[in-house]
C-alpha positions in Angstrom: -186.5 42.4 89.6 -189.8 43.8 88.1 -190.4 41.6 85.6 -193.3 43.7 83.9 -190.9 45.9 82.9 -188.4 43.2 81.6 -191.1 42.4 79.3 -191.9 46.0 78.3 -188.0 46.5 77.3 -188.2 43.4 75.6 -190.9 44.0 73.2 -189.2 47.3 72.3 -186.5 45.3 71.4 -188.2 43.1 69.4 -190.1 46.3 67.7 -186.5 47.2 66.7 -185.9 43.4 65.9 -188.9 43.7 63.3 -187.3 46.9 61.1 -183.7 45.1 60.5 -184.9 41.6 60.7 -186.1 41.7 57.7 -182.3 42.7 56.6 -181.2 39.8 58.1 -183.2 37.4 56.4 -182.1 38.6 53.2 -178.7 38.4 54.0 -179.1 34.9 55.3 -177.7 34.1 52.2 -173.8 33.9 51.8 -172.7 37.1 50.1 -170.0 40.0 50.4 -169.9 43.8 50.3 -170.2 43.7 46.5 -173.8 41.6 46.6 -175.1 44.8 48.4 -175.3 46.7 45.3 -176.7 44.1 43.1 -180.0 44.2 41.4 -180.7 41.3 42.8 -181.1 43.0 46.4 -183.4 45.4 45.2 -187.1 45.1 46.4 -189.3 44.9 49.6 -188.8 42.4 52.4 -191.6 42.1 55.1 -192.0 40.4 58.4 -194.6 40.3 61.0 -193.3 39.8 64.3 -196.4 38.8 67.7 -195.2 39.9 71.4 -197.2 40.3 74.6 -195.9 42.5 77.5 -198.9 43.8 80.1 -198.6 46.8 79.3 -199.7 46.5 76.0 -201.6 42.9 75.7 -201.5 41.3 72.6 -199.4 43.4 70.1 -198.4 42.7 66.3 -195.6 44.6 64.6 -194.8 44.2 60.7 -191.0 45.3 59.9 -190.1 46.1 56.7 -187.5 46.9 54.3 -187.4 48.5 50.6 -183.7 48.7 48.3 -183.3 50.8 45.8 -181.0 52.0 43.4 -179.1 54.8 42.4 -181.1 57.0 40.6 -178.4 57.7 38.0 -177.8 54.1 37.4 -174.2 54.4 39.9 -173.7 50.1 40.5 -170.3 50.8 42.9 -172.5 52.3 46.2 -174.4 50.6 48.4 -178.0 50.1 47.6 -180.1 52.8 49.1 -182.1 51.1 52.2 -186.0 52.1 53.4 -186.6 50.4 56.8 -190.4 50.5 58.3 -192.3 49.3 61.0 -195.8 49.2 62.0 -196.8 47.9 65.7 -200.6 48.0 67.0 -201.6 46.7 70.1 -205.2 45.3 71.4 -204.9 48.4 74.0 -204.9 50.8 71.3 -201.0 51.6 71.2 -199.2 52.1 68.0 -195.7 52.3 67.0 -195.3 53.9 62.7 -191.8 54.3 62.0 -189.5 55.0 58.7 -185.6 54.9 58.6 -184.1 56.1 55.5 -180.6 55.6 55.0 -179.9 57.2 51.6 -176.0 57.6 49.5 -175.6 60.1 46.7 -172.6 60.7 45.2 -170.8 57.9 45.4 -171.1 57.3 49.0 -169.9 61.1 49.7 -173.6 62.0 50.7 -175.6 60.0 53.0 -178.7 60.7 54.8 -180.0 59.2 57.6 -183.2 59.9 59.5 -186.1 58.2 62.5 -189.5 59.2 61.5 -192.1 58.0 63.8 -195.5 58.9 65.1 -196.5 56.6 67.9 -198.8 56.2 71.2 -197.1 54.2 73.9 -197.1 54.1 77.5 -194.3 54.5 79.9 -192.9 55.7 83.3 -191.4 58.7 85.1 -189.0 59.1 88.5 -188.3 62.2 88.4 -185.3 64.1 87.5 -182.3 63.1 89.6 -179.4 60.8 90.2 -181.1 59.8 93.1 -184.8 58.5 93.0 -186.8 56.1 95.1 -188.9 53.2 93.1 -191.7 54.7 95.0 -191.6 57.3 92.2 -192.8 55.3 89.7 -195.7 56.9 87.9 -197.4 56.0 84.2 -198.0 58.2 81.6 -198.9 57.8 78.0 -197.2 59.8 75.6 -198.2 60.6 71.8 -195.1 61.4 69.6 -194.3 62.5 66.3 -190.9 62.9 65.2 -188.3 63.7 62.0 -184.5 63.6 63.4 -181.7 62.4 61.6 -178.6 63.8 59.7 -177.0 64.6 56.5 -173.5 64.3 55.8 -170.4 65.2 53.2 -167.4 63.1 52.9 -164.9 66.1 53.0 -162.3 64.0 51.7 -164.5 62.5 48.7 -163.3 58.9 50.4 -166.8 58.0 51.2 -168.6 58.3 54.4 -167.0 55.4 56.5 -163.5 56.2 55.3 -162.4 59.8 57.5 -163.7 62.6 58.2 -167.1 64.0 57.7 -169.2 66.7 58.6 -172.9 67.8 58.4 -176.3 68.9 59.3 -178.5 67.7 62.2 -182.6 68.2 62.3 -184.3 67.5 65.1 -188.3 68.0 65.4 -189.8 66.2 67.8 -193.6 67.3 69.1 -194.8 64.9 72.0 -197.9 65.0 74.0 -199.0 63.8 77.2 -202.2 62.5 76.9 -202.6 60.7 80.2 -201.1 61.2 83.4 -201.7 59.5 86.8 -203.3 61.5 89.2 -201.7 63.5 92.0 -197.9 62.4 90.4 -195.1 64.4 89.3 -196.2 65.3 85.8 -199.4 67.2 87.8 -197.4 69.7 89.5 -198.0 73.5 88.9 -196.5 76.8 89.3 -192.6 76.9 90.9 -192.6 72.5 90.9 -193.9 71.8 87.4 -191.8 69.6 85.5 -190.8 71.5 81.8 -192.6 69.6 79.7 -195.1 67.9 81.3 -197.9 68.1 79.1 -195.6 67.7 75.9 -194.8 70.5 73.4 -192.1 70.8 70.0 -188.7 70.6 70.3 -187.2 71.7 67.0 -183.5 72.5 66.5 -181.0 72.3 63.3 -177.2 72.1 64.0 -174.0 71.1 63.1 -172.4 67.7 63.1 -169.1 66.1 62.7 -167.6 63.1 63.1 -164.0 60.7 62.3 -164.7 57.2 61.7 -162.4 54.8 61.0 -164.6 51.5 61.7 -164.0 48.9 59.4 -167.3 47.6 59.7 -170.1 49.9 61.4 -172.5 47.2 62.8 -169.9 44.8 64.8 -166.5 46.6 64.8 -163.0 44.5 65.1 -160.6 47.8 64.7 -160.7 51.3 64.3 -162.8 54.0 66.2 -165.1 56.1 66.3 -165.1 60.4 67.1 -169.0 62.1 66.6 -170.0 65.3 67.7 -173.6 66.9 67.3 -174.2 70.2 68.7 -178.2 71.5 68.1 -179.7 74.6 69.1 -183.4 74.4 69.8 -185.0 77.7 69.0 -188.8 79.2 68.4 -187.6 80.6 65.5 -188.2 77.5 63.9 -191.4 76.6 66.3 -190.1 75.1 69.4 -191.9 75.7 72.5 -189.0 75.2 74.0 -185.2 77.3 74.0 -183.0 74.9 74.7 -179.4 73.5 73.3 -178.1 69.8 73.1 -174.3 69.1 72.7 -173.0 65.6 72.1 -169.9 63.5 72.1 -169.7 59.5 71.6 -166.0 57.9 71.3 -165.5 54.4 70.3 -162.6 52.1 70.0 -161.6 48.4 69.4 -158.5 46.3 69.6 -158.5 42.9 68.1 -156.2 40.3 69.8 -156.1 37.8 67.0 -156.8 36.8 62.9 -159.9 35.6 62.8 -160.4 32.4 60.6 -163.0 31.5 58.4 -164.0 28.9 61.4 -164.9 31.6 63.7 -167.3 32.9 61.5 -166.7 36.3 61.7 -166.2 36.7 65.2 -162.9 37.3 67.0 -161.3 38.5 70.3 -162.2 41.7 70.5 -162.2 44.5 73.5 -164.0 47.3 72.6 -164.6 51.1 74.9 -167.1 53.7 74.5 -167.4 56.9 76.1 -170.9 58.8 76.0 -171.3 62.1 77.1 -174.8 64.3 76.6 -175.1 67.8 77.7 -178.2 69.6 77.2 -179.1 73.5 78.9 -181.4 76.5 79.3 -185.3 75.0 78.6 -185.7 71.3 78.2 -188.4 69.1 78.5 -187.9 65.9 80.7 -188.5 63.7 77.5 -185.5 64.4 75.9 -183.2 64.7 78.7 -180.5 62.5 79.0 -181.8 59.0 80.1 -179.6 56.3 81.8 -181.0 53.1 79.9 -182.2 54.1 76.6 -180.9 53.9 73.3 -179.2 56.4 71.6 -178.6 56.5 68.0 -178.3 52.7 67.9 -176.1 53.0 70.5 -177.6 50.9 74.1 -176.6 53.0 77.2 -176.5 51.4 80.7 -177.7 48.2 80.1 -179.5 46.6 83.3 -181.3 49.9 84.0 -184.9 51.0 82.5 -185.0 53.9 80.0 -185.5 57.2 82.3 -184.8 55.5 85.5 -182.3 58.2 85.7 -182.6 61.1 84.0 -180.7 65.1 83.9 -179.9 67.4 81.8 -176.1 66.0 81.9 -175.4 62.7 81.2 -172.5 60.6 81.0 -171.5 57.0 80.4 -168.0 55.0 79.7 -168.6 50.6 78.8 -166.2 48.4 77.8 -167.2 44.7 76.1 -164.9 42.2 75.2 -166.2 39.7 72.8 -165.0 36.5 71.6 -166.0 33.1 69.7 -167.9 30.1 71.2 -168.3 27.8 68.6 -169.4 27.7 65.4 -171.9 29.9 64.4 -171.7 31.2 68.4 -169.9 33.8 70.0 -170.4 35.6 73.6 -169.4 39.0 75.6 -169.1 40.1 78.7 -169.6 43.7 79.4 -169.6 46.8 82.0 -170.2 49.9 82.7 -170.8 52.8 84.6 -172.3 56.5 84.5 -174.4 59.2 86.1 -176.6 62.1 85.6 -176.3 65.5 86.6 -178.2 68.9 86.4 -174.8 70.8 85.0 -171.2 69.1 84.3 -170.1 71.2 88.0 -172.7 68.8 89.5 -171.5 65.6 88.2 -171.1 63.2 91.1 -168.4 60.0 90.7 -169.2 58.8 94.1 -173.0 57.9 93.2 -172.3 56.6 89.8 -174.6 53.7 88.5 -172.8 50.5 87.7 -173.6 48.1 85.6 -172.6 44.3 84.6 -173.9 41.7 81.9 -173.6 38.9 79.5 -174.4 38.5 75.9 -174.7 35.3 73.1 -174.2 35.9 69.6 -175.7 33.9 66.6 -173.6 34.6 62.8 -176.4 35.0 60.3 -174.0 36.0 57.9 -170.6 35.7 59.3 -169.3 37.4 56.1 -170.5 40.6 56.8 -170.8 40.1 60.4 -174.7 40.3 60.4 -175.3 38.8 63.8 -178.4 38.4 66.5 -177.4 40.0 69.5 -179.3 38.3 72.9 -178.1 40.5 75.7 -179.0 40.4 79.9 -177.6 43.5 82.1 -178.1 43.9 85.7 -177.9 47.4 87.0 -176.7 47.5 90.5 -178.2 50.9 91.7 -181.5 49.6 90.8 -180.8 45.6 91.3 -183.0 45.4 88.2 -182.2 42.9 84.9 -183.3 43.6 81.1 -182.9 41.6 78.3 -182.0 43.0 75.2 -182.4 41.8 71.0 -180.6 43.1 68.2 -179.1 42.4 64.9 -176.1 45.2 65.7 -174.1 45.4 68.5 -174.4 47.6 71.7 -171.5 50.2 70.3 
């Protein structure tokens, strides 16, 4: 187990941690669906979060988060939600990040985007299913980035009620700023790696989705259909011509009625299936990565963030979570996945496996607001990583 980057993952987490903490501690309060829209919600609430990982020494983030109103005085949506985060560490690393999540229209328009310009270190393999450790090189990458989505209730039931459709931007410039000598992210000529001194990836494209979650952050029934497909092109500045298609299934069966003693959790097995296919020009930092999170959603938990990493990639997890006691609740989870240069290439009999175990604490149980404390242990790598989180895995 390399437990210096254990700790790097960690403090990731707990950057994440810092932008919706702040949500929780407001919530901590007992309240329902309804309390979201009250004036009482609106405002800024800010919390400053230490860590240490070596990579980064001493680091301080401050999280944020900003409700608002309707601007036409509309009391029956949800409040509209500004999250923000600042990290800055004594080695010179910084993390600046907004997350708008905006509703117009009665809930039949939402936006949601990441905003975030950033100087962080971290480490390349290769590109492959099938790397040695010895690999391992640093780099430190500058980023700044707008990606997100806007979407239309086409049923005017609100977005979490059907089907919906919309657009998807993507801009993301990065730039390698330091590379280690002699590695991977050197090579020239036939052997360079696309990408490896950084560039713009900019794409709009088309999304759609059919969600019938009853609640998005810890799910009990329902599912989940969400397709993005996003052409990167120089016509709108990319250096890079590429296209990205993507398709993320969820479902959950519930096994019992949950009483108010459970405290909003129940027994619960929930699948996902996570498939990412991207072709023609693309740079190695946005190819699929084994490990990282996507969209909110955790992928391969137990293996680092680019251990693995292809232009195809594709994952299937199951969980099953259930209550402890009181405030408590645990899961147990696994899954398994692989890269792949093109879908023909996909190969079932190297696939990356991966087990773990999770603890849950009810903040609010009401809306099932809960801190998610999670350890996975990839077996390809026989590497564990903790993760923290106020939202579950998928």
């Amino acid at each position: 187990m390399d437990f210096s980057r254990c700790i790097k993952s960690l403090l990731v987490s707990v950057f994440c941690c810092s932008l919706v903490s702040a949500r929780a501690q407001d919530l901590f309060s007992p309240s329902t669906e309804a309390n979201v829209t009250t004036q009482s919600r609106i405002g800024w609430r800010i919390l400053p979060v230490p860590s240490y990982a070596p990579e980064t020494s001493l680091a301080l983030t401050i999280g944020g988060l900003h409700y608002f109103g309707q601007p036409d005085g509309d009391s029956t949506s949800r409040l509209n939600q500004l999250f923000g985060g600042i990290q800055y560490t004594l080695r010179n690393q910084f993390i600046v990040s907004v997350l708008p999540e905006l509703y117009f229209n009665h809930e039949n328009i939402r936006i949601f985007g990441q905003f975030e310009v950033s100087r962080f270190p971290d480490f390349f393999y290769g590109i492959g299913n099938n790397l040695p450790e010895s690999n391992r090189e640093a780099f430190t990458i500058f980023r700044a980035a707008a990606i997100g989505s806007i979407w239309f209730s086409l049923n005017g039931q609100g977005i979490r009620n059907g089907i919906n459709a919309g657009l998807r931007f993507d801009f993301d410039y990065q730039n390698i700023i330091e590379r280690q000598k002699g590695g991977l992210l050197e090579r020239e000529g036939a052997n360079a790696i696309t990408g490896r001194s950084g560039g713009l990836l900019a794409g709009i494209g088309l999304a759609a989705n059919y969600d019938t979650r009853d609640v998005a952050v810890c799910p009990r029934e329902g599912g989940l259909v969400d397709l993005r497909v996003v052409p990167y092109t120089r016509f709108l500045g990319s250096n890079f011509e590429a296209w990205r298609g993507t398709l993320d299934v969820h479902k959950y069966f519930t096994f019992n009625t949950p009483t108010p003693e459970d405290n909003g959790f129940s027994h619960t097995l929930a699948i996902q299936w996570f498939t990412d296919v991207t072709a023609g020009d693309i740079p190695f930092f946005r190819m699929g990565l084994l490990g990282q999170n996507i969209s909110g959603v955790a992928i391969a938990r137990g293996y680092f963030g680019g251990r693995f990493r292809d232009k195809v990639l594709s994952h299937i997890q199951t969980e099953y979570r259930f209550p402890i006691w009181w405030r408590f609740g645990g899961v147990l989870f696994a899954g398994t996945g692989n890269v792949a240069e093109t879908p023909a290439a996909f190969d079932v009999t190297t696939l990356k496996h991966s087990i773990g175990a999770g603890l849950r604490f009810a903040l609010v149980p009401e809306e099932r607001i809960n801190l998610r404390i999670d350890v996975g242990y990839g077996f390809a790598t026989q590497s564990f990583f903790p993760y923290v989180s106020f939202t579950e895995a998928f």
